[in-house]
KOLRO-848934 format. One record per atom (N, C-alpha, C): residue number from 1; chain; x, y, z. Coordinates in Angstrom, 1 decimal, padded with zeros to 4 digits. Layout:
% KOLRO-848934
<NUM,'A',<X,Y,Z>>
...
***
This chain:
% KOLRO-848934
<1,'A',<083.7,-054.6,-051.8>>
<1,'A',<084.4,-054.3,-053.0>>
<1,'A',<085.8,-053.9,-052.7>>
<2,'A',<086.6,-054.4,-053.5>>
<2,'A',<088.4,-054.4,-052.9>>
<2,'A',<088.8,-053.4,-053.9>>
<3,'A',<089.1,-052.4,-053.0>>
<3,'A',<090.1,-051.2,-053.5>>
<3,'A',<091.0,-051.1,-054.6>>
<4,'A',<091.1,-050.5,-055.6>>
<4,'A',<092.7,-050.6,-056.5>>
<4,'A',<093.9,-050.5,-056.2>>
<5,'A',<095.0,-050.8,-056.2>>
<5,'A',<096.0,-050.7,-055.8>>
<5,'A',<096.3,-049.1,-055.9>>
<6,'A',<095.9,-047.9,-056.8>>
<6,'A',<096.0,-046.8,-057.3>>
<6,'A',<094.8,-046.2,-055.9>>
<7,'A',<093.9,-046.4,-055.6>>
<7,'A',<092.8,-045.7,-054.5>>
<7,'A',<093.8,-046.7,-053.2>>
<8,'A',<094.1,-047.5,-052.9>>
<8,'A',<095.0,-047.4,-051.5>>
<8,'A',<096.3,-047.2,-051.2>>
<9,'A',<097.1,-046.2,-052.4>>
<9,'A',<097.8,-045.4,-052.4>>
<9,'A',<097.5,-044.3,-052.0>>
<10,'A',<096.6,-043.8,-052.7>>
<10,'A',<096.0,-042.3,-052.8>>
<10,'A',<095.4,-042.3,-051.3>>
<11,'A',<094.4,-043.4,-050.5>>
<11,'A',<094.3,-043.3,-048.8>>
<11,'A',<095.7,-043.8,-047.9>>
<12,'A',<096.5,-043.7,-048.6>>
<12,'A',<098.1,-044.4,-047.3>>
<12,'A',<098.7,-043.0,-047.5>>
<13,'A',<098.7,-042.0,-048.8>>
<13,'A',<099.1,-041.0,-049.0>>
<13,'A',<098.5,-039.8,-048.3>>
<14,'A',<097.1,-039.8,-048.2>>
<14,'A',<096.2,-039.1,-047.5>>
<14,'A',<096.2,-039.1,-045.8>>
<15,'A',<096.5,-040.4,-045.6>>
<15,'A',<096.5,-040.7,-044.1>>
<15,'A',<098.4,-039.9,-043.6>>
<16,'A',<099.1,-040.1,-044.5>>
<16,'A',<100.7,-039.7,-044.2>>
<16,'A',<100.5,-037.9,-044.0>>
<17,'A',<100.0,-037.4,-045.0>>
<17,'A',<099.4,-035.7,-045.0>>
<17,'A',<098.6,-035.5,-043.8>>
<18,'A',<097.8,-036.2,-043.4>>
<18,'A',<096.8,-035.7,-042.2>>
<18,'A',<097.9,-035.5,-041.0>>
<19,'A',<098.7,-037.1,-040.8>>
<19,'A',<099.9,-037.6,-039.6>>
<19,'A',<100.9,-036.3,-039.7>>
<20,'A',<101.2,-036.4,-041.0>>
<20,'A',<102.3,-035.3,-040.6>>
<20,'A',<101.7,-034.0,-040.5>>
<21,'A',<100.5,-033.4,-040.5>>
<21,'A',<100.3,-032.0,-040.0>>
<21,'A',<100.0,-032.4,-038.6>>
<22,'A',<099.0,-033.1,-038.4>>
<22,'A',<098.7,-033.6,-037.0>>
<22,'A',<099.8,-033.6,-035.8>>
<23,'A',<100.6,-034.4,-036.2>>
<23,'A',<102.0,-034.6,-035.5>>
<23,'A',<102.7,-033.5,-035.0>>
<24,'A',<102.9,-032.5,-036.3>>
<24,'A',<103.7,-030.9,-036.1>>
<24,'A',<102.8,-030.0,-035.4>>
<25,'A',<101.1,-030.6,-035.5>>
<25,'A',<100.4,-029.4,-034.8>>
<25,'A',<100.5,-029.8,-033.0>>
<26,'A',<100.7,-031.0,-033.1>>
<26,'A',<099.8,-031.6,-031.8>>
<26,'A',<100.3,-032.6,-030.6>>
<27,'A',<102.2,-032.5,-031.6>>
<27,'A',<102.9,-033.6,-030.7>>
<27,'A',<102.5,-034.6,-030.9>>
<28,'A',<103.5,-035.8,-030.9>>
<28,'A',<103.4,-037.3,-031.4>>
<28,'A',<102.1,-037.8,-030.8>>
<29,'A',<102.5,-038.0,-029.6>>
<29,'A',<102.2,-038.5,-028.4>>
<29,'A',<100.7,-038.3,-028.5>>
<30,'A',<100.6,-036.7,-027.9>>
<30,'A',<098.9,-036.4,-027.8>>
<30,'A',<097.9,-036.6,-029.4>>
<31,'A',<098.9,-037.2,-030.2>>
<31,'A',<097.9,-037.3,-031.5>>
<31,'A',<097.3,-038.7,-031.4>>
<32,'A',<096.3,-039.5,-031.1>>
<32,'A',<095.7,-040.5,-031.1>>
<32,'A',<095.3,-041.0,-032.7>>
<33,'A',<095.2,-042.5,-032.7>>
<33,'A',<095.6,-043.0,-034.7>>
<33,'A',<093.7,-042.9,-034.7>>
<34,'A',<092.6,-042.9,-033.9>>
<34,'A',<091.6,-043.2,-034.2>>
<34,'A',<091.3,-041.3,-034.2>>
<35,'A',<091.9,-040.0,-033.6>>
<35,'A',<091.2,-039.0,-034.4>>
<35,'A',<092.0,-038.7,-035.7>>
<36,'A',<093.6,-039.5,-035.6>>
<36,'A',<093.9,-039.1,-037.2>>
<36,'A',<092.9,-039.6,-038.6>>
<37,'A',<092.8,-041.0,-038.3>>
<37,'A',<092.2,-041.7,-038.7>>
<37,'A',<091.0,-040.9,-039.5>>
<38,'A',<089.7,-040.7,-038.2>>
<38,'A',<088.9,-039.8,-038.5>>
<38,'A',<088.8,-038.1,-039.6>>
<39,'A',<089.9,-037.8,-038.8>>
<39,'A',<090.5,-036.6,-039.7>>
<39,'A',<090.5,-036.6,-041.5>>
<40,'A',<091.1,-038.2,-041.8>>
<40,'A',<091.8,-038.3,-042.7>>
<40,'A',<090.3,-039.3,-043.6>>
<41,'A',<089.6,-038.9,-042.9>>
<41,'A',<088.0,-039.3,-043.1>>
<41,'A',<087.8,-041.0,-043.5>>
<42,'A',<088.6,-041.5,-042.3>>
<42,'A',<088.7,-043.3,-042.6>>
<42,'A',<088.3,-043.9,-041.1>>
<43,'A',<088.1,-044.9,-040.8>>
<43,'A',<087.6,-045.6,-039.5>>
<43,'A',<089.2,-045.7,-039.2>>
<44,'A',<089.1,-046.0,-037.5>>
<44,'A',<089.9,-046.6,-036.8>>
<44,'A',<090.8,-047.8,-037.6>>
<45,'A',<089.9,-048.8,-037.3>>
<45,'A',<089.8,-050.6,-038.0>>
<45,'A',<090.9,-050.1,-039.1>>
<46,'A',<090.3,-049.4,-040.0>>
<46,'A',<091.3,-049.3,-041.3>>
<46,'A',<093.1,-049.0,-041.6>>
<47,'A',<093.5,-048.7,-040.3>>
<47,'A',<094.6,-048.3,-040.0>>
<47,'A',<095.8,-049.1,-040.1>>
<48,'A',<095.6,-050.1,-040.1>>
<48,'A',<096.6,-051.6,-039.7>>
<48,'A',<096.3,-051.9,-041.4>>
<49,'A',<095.4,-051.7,-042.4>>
<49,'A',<095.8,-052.3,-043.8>>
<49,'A',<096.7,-051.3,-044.4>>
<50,'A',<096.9,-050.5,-043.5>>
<50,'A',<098.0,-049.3,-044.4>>
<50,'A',<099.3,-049.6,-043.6>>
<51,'A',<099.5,-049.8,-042.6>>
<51,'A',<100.4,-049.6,-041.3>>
<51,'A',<100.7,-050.4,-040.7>>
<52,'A',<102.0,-051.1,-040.1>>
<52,'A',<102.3,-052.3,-038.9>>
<52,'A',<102.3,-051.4,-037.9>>
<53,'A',<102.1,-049.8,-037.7>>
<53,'A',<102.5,-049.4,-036.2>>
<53,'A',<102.9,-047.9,-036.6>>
<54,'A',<102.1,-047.2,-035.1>>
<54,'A',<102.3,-045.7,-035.2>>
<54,'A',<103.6,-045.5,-035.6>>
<55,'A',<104.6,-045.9,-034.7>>
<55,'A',<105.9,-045.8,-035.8>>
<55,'A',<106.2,-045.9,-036.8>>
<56,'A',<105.3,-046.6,-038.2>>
<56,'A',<106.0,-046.5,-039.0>>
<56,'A',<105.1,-045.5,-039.9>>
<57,'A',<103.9,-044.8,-039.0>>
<57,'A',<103.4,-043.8,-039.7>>
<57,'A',<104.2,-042.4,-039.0>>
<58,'A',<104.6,-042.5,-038.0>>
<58,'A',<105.1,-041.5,-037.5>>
<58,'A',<106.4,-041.0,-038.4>>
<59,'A',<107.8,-042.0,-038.9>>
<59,'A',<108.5,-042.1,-040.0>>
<59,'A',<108.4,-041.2,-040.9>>
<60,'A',<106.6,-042.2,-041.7>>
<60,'A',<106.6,-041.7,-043.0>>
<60,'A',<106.4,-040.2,-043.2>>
<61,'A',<105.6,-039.9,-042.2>>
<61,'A',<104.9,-038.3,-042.0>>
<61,'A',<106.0,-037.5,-041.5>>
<62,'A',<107.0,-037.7,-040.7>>
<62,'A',<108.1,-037.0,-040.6>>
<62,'A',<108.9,-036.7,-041.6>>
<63,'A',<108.9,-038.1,-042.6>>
<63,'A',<110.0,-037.6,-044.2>>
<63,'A',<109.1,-037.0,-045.1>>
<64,'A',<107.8,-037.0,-044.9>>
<64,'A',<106.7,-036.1,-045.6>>
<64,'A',<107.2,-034.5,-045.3>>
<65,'A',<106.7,-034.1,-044.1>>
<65,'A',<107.1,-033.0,-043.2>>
<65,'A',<108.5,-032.7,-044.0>>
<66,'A',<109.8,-033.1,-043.8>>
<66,'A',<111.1,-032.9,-044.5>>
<66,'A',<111.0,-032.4,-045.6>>
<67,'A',<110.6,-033.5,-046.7>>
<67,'A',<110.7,-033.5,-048.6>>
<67,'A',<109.6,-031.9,-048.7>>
<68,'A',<109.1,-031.7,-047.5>>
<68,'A',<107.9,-030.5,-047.9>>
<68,'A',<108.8,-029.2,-047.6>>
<69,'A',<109.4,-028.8,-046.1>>
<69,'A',<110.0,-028.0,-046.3>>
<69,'A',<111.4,-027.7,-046.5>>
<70,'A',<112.0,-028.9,-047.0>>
<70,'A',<113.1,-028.8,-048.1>>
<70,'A',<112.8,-028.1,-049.5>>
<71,'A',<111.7,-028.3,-050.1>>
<71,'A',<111.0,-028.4,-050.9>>
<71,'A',<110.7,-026.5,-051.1>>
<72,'A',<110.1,-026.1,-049.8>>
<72,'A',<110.2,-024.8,-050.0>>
<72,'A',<111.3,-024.3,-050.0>>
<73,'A',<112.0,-024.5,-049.0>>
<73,'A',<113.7,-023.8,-048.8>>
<73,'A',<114.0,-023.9,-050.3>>
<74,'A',<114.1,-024.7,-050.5>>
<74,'A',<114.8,-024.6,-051.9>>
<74,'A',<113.8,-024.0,-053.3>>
<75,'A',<112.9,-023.2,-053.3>>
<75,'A',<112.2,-022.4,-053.8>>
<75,'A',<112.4,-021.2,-053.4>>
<76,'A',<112.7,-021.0,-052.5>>
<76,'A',<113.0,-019.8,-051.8>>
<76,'A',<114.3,-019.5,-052.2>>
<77,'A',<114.9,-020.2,-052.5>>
<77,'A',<116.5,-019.4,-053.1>>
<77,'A',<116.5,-019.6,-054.2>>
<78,'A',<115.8,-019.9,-055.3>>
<78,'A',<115.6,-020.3,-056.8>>
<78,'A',<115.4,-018.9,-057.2>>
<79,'A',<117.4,-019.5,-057.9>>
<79,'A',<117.8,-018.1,-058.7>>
<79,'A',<118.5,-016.7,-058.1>>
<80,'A',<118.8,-017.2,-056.6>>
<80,'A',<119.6,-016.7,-056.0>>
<80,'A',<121.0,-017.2,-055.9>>
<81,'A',<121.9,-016.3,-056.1>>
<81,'A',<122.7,-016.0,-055.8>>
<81,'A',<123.7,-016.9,-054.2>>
<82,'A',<125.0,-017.4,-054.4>>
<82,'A',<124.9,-017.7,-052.9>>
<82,'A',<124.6,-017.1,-051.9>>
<83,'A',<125.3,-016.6,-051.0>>
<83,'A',<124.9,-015.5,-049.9>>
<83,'A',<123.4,-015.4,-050.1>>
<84,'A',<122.7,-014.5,-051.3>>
<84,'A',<121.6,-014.4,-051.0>>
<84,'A',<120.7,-015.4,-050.8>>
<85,'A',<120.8,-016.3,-051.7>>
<85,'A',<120.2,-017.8,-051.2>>
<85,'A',<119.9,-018.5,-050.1>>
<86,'A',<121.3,-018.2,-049.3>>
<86,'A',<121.4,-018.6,-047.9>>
<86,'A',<120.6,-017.6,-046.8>>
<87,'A',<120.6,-016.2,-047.5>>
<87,'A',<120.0,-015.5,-046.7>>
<87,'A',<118.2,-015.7,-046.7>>
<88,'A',<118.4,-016.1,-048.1>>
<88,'A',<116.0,-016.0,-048.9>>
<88,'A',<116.0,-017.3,-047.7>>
<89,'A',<116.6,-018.1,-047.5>>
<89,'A',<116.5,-019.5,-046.7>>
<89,'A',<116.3,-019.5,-045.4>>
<90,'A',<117.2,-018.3,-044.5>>
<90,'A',<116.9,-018.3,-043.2>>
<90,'A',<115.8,-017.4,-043.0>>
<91,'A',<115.3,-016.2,-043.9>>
<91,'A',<114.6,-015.7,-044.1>>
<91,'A',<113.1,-016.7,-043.9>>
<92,'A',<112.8,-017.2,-044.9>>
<92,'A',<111.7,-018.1,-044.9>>
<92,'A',<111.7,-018.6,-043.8>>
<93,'A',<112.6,-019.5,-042.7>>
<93,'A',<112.6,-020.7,-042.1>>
<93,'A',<112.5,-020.0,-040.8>>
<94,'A',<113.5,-018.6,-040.2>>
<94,'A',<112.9,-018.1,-039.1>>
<94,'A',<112.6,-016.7,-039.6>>
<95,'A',<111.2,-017.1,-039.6>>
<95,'A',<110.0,-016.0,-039.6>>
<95,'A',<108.4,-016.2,-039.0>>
<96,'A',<107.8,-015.6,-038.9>>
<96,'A',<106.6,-015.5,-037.7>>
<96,'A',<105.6,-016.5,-038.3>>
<97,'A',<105.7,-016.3,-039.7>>
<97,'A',<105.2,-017.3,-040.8>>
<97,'A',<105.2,-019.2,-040.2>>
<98,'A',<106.2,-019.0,-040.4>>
<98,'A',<106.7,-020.7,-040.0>>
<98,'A',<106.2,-020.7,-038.6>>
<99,'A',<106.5,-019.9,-038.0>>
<99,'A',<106.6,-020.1,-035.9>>
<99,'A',<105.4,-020.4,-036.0>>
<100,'A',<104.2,-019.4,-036.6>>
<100,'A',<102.6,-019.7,-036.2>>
<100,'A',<101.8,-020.6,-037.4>>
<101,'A',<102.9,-021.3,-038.2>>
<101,'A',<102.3,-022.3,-038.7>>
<101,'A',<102.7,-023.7,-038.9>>
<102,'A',<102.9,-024.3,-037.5>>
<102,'A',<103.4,-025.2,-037.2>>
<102,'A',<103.4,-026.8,-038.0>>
<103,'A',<101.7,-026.8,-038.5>>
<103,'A',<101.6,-028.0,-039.2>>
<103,'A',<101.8,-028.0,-040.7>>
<104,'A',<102.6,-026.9,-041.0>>
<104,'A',<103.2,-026.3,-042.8>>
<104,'A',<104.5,-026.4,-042.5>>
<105,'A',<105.2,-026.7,-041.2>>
<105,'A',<106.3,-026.1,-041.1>>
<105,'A',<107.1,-027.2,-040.8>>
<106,'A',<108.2,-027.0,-040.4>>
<106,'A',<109.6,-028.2,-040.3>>
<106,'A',<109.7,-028.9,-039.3>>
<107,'A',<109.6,-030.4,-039.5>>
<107,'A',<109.6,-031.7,-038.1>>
<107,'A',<110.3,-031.3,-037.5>>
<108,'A',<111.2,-030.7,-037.8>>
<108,'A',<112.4,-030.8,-036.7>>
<108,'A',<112.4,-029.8,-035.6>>
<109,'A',<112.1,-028.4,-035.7>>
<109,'A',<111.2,-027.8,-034.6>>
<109,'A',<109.7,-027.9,-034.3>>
<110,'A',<109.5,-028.5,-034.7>>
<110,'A',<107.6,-028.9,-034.2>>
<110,'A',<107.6,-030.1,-033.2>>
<111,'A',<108.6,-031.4,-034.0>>
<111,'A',<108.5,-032.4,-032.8>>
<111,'A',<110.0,-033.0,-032.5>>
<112,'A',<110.7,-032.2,-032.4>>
<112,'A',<112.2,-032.2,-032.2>>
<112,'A',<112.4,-033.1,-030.4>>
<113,'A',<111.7,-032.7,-030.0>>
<113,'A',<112.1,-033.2,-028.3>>
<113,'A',<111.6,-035.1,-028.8>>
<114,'A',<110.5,-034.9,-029.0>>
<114,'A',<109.4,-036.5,-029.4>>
<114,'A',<110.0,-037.0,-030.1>>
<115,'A',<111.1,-036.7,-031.3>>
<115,'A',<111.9,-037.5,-032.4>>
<115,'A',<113.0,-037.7,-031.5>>
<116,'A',<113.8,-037.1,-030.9>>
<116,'A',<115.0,-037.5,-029.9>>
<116,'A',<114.5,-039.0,-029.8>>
<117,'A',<113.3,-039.6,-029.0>>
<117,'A',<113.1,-040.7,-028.8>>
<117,'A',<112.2,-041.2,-028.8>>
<118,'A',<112.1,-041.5,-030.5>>
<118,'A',<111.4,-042.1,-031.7>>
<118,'A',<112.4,-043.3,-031.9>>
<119,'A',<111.1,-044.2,-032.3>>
<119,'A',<112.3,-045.4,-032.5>>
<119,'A',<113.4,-045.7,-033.8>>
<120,'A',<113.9,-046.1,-034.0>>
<120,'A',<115.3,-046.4,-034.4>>
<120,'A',<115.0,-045.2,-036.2>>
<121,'A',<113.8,-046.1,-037.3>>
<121,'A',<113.6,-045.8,-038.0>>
<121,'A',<113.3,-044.4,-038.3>>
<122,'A',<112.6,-044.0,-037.1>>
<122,'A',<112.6,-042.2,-037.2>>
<122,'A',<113.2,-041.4,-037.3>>
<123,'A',<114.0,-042.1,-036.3>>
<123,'A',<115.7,-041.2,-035.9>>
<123,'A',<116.5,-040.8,-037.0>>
<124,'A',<116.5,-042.0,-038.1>>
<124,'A',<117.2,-042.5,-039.1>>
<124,'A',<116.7,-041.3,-040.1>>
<125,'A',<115.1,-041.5,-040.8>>
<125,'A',<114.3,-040.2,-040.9>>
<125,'A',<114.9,-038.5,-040.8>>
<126,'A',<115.0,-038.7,-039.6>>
<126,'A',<114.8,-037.3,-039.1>>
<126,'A',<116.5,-036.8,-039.4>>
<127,'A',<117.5,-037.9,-039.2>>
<127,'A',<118.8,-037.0,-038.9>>
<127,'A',<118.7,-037.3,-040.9>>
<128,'A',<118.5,-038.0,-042.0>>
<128,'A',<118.8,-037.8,-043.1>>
<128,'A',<117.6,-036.5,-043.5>>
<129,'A',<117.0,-036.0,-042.6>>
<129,'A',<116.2,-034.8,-043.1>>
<129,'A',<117.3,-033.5,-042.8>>
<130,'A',<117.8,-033.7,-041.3>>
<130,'A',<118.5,-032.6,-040.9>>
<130,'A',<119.4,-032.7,-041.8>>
<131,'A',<120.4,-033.8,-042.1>>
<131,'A',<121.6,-033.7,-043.1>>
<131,'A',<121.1,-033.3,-044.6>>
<132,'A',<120.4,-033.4,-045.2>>
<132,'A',<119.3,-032.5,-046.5>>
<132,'A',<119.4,-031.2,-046.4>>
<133,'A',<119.0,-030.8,-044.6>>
<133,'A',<118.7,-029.2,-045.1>>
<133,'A',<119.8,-028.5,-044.5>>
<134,'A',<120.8,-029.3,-044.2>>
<134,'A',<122.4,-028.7,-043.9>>
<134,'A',<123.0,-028.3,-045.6>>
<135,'A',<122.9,-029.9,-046.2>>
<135,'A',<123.1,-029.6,-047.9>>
<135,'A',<122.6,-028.4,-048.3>>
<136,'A',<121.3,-027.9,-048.2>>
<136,'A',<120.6,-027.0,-048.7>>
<136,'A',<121.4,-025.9,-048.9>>
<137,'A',<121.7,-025.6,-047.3>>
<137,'A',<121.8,-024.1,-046.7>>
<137,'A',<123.4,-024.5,-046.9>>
<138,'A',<124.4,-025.2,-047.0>>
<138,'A',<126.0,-025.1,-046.9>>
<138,'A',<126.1,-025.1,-048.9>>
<139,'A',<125.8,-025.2,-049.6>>
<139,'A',<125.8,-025.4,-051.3>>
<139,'A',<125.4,-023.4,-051.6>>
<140,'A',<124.7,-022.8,-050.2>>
<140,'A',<124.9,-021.2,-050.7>>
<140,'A',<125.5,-020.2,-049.5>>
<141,'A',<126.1,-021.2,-048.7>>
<141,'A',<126.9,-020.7,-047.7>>
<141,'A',<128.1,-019.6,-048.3>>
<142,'A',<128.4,-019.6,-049.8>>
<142,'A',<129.2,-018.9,-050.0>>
<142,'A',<130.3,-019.3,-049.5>>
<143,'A',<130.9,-020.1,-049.2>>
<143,'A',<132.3,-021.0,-048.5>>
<143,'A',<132.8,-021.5,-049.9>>
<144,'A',<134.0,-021.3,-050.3>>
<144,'A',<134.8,-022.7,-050.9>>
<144,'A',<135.2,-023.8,-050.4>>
<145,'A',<135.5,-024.2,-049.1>>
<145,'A',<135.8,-024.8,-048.6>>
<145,'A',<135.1,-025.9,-048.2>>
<146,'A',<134.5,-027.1,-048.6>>
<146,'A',<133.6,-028.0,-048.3>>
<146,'A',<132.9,-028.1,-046.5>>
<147,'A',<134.3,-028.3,-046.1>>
<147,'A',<134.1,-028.6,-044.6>>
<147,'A',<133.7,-027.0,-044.0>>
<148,'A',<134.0,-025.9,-044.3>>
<148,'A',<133.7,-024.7,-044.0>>
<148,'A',<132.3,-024.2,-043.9>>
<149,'A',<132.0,-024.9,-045.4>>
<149,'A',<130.6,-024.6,-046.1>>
<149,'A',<129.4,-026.0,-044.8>>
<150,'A',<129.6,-026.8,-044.5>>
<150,'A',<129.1,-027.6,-044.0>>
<150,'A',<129.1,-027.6,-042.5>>
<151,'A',<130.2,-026.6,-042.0>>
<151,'A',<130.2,-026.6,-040.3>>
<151,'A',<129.1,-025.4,-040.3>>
<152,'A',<129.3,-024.0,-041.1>>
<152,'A',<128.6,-023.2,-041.0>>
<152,'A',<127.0,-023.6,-041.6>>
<153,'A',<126.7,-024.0,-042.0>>
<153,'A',<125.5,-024.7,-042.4>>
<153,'A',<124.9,-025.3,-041.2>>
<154,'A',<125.3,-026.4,-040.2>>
<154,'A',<125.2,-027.0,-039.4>>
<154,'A',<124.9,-026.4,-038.2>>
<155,'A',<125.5,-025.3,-038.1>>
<155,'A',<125.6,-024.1,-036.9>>
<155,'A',<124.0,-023.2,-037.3>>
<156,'A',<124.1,-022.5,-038.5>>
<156,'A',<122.8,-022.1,-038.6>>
<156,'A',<121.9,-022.6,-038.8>>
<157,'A',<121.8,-024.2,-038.9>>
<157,'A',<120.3,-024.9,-038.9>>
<157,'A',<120.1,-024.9,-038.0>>
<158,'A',<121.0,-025.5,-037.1>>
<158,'A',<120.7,-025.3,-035.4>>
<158,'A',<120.1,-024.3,-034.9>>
<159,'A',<120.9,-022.9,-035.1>>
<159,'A',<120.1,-021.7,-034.8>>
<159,'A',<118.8,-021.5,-035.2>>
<160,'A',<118.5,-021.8,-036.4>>
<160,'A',<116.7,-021.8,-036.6>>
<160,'A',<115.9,-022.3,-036.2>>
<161,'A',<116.3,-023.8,-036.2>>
<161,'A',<115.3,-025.1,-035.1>>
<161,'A',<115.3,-024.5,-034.4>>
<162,'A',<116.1,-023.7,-033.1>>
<162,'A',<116.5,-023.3,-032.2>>
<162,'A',<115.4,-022.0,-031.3>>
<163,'A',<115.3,-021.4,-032.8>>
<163,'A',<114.8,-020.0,-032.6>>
<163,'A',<113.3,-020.4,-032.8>>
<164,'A',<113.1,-021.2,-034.0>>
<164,'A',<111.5,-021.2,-034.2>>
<164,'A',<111.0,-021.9,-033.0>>
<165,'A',<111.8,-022.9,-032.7>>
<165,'A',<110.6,-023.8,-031.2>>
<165,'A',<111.1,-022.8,-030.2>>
<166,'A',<112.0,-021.6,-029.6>>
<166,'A',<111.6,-021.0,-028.6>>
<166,'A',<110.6,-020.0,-029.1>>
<167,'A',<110.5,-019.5,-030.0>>
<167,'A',<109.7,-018.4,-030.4>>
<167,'A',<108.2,-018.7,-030.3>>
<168,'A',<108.3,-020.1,-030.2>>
<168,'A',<106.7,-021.2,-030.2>>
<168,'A',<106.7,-020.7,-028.9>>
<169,'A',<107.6,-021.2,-027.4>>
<169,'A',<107.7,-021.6,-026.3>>
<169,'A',<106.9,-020.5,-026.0>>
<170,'A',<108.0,-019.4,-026.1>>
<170,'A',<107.8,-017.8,-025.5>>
<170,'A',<106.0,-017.6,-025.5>>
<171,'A',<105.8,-016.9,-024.5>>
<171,'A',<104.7,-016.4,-024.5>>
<171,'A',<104.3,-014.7,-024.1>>
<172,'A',<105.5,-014.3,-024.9>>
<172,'A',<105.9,-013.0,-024.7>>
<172,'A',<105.3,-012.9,-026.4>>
<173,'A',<104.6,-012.4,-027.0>>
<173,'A',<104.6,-012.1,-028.4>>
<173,'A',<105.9,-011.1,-029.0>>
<174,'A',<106.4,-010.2,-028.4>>
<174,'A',<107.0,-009.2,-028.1>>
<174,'A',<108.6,-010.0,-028.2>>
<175,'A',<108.8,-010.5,-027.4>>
<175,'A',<110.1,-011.7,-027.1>>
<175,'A',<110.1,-013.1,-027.9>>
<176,'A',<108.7,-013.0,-028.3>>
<176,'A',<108.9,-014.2,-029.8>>
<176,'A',<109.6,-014.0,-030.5>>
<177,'A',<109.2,-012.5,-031.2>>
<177,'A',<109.5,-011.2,-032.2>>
<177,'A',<111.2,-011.5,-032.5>>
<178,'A',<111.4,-010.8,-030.9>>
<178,'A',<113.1,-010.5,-030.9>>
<178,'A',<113.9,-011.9,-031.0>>
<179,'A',<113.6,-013.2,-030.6>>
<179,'A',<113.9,-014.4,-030.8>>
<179,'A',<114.5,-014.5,-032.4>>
<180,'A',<113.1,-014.2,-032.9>>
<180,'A',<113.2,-014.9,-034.8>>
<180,'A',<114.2,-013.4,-035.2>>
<181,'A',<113.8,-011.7,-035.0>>
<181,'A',<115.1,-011.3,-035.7>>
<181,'A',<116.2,-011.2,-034.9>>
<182,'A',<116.3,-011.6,-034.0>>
<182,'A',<118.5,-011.8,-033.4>>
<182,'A',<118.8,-013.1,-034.2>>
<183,'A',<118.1,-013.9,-034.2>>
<183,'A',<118.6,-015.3,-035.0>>
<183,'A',<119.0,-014.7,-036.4>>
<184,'A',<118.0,-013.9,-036.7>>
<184,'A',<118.1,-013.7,-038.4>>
<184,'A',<119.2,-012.6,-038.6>>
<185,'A',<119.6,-011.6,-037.6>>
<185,'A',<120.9,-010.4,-038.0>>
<185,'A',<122.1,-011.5,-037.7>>
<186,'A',<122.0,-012.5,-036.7>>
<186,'A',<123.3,-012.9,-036.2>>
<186,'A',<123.8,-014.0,-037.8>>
<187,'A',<123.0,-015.0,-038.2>>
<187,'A',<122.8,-015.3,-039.4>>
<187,'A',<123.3,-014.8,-040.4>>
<188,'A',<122.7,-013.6,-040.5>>
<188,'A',<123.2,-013.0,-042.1>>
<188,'A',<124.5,-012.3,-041.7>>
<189,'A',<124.7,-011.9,-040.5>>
<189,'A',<126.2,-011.5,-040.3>>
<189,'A',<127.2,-012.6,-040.7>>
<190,'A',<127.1,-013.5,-040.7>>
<190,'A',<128.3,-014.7,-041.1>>
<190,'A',<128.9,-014.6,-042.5>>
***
């Protein structure tokens, strides 16, 4: 019996949600498509009527991952104020929250090293995700100045990628800690 066009959306949608937690929890690489597959409670075999290739599930699940925590950042400052906005933002993004929940959390520190060298389409992906959450965070930078608003935006996204995947690294709980708040006083000092 052949599927609706409406139920093999709803499993290509399903299989993208599994990929992109999987991915942030578990690194590209060590994620194999036959336990995502399973995960996502479908056979192996089935993978190829949704997909030409891990890459282009890897893609989709990365701009999943994006639109998701774009999606909160920008809840998180609804109704704030600039400055504060910018501050509800780094607040949310480096916090112990995000560090220890890696497959809720942002592609870009979860598989930031593996997307470096992702093929062309990922890349493509990932840097219009980073330029999204530069918009985000430079629109309450409090700057008039376009290019001002957009260098310092640029500067603190960095910093957070930065902080959450060492804060992952560290195996100091203690030096996690001081990781996510030096990022977050040096931040709101700007």
């Amino acid at each position: 019996m052949r599927k609706s066009r409406e139920e093999t959306a709803d499993t290509r949608r399903r299989i993208v949600e599994v990929a992109s937690r999987e991915f942030r929890t578990n690194g590209i690489q060590a994620t194999g498509l036959a336990d995502l597959m399973s995960e996502a409670g479908l056979s192996h075999g089935g993978f190829y009527r949704h997909f030409d290739s891990k890459d282009q599930l890897v893609a989709e699940a990365c701009e999943s991952g994006l639109t998701a925590i774009i999606g909160r950042l920008e809840a998180a400052a609804n109704g704030c104020e600039d400055k504060k906005g910018f501050k509800a933002i780094v607040d949310a993004y480096v916090s112990s929250s995000h560090r220890d929940a890696p497959a809720d959390g942002c592609p870009l520190a979860a598989m930031g090293s593996e997307l470096a060298r992702a093929d062309e389409q990922t890349r493509a992906v990932a840097s219009r995700g980073f330029a999204e959450l530069v918009d985000v965070l430079a629109k309450r930078s409090g700057r008039r100045r376009r290019e001002a608003a957009r260098s310092e935006a640029v500067f603190a996204l960095s910093a957070m990628i930065g902080a959450i995947t060492m804060a992952r690294i560290t195996d100091d709980p203690d030096a996690a800690a001081a990781i996510l708040q030096d990022v977050r006083q040096h931040l709101e000092a700007m």
